[in-house]
C-alpha positions, -999 to 999 in steps of 0.1 A, spaced: -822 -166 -83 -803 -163 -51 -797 -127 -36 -763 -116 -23 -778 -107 9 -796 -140 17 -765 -162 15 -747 -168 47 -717 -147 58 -677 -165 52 -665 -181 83 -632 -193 69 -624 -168 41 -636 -189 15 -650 -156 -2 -621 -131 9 -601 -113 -21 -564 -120 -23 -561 -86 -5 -574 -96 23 -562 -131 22 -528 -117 23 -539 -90 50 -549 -129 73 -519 -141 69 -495 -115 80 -513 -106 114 -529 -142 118 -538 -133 155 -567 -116 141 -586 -149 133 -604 -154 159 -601 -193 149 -559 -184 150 -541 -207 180 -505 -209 191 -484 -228 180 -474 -253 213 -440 -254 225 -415 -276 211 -410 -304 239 -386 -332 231 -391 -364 222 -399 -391 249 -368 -417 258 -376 -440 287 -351 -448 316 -337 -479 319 -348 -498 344 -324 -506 373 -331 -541 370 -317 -549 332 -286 -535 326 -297 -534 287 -328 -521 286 -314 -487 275 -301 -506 242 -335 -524 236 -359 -491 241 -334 -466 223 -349 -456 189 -327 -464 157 -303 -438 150 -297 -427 114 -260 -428 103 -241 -395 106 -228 -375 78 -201 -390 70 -202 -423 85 -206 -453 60 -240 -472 64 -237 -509 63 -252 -513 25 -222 -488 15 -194 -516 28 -205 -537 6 -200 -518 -24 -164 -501 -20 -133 -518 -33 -149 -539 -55 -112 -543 -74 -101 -552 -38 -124 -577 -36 -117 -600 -66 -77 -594 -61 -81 -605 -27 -102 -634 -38 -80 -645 -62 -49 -644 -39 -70 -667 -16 -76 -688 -44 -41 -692 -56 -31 -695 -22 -56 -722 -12 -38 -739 -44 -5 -735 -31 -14 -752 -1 -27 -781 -14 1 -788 -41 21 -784 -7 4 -809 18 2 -835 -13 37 -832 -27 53 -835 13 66 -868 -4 82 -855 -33 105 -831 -12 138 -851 -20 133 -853 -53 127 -813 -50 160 -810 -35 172 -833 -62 163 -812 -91 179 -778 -65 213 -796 -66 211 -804 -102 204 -763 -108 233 -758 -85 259 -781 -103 261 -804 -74 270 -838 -85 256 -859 -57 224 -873 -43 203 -859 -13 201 -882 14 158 -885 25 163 -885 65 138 -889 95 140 -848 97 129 -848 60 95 -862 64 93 -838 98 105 -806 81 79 -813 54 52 -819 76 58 -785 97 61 -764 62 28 -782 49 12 -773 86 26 -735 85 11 -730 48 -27 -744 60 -22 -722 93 -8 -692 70 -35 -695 44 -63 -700 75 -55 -669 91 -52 -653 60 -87 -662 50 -102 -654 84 -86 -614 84 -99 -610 46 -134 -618 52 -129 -598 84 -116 -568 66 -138 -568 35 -169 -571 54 -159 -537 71 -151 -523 39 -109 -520 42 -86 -527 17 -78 -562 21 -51 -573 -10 -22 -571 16 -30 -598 41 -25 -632 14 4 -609 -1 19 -613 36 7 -643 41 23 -657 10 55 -639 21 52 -657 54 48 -691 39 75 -686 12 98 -677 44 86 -706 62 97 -729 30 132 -713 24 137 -721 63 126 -759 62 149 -762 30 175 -747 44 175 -764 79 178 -798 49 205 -787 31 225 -778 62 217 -810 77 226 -832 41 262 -843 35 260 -837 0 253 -802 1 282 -798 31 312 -810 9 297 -789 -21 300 -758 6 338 -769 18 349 -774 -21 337 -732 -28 
């Protein structure tokens, strides 16, 4: 059997009580294995060099996103309902403007069926500004419907509501149509003695 007296004296306090474990730990200088804590120094950030303008963007460590501040996973997820309206209005719009460009033939027989709504007893008469007025309306829709597409990706990939922009797009185009049809009827002599008989 081993005697009390021939094992070797704690270095480290593996045999101290809890009393005097305790009694370590609130005057820790006592230790004689106790150091300082160092002082705090901060981090390291290298200077740019004078010689490339961007070196302080390449050696600048990645900064976590403030409180606050949406990270670029989070974008993705907000407004889904946003998303698929604005998707759909694309889609419907997109529609519109092909129905357009393809029926740019048709457009007398649309004014046609307008007079017949209208009571008007007479023909419209297809002119060289019909085929031109078409063709501008069918150019303003792609255009419309182009720009629309481009500021809704642009505003969903940052995360902002983007319904609105084929709402006013489709405003725009409907605008654009009641002009063209407008500048025919004023130029058709149908629809002028209709206007002189009211």
């Amino acid at each position: 059997m081993s005697d009390s007296s021939s094992r070797p004296r704690p270095q480290y306090g593996e045999y101290a009580t809890p009393e005097e474990q305790r009694a370590a730990v609130k005057a820790p200088e006592t230790n004689p294995h106790y150091a300082p804590p160092e002082e705090q120094r901060p981090p390291y950030i290298p200077q740019p060099s004078p010689f490339h303008p961007d070196a302080a963007d390449r050696f600048a460590p990645p900064q976590a996103p403030e409180a606050g501040h949406p990270s670029e996973t989070s974008t993705a997820l907000r407004h889904p309902a946003d998303r698929v309206v604005t998707i759909a209005l694309l889609v419907l719009g997109l529609f519109n403007v092909i129905t357009t460009i393809a029926g740019r033939d048709g457009i007398a027989s649309q004014i046609d069926g307008a007079y017949r709504s209208m009571g008007l007893t007479g023909d419209y008469i297809v002119t060289p500004l019909t085929g031109t007025v078409a063709d501008v309306v069918a150019i303003a829709f792609l255009a419309l419907w182009v720009v629309a597409a481009g500021l809704s990706s642009w505003a969903m990939l940052r995360g902002w509501i983007a319904f609105w922009i084929p709402l006013a797009a489709g405003f725009l185009a409907s605008l654009a149509s009641a002009v063209g049809y407008l500048i025919l009827f004023l130029h058709d002599p149908t629809f002028l003695a209709y206007m002189q008989h009211l």
